[in-house]
C-alpha positions, 0 to 999 in steps of 0.5 A: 566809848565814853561820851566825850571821846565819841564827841571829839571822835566825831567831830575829827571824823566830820573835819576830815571828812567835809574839810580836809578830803574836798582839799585832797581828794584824788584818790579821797582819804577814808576814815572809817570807825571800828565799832567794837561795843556794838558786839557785846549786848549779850553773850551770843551776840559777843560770842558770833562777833567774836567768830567773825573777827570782832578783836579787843582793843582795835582802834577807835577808827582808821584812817587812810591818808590819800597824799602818802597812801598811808594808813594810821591806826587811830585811838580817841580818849579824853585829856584823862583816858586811860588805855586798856590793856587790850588796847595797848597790846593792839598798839603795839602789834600795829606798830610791830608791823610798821603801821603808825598808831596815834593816840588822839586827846583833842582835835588840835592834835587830829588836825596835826596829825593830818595835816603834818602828812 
């Protein structure tokens, strides 16, 4: 991930986490990241990642709204990022099965998203 999208993923991450989830917290959201990059230092390692269910293009993180129990698939890139294929082709399954996926450029649009919910 480049580094301004792991800043502003970090940061939406670090709101919601010690803003938005002590305003709503029973049940407390969950935001969590999906760490991708970390299996594929090495052939082996991509390969035994792979097995255990490491897919190309999942979104950079999920996250599980507490007030509508809803689950959002959501993916961080810069004013200029670009999707890859992968990544649109993961877009589009998780919304072939009714699940809502965002695409996340700046923390305005984080804080929309959450709180429009």
């Amino acid at each position: 991930m480049k580094n301004e999208e792991a800043i502003l993923q970090a940061q939406c991450v670090k709101w919601f986490t010690n803003n938005y989830c002590l305003k709503h917290h029973n049940p407390r959201g969950l935001i969590f990241s999906v760490p991708n990059e970390l299996g594929k230092t090495n052939a082996l390692q991509t390969m035994l990642a792979k097995a255990c269910g490491l897919l190309g293009g999942v979104s950079d993180t999920i996250l599980i709204l507490p007030r509508t129990s809803e689950l959002i698939f959501l993916e961080f890139k810069t004013k200029v990022g670009v999707q890859s294929a992968v990544q649109i082709e993961f877009e589009d399954r998780v919304k072939a099965h009714g699940f809502r996926y965002e695409l996340v450029r700046n923390f305005e649009t984080f804080k929309k998203i959450i709180e429009n919910d």
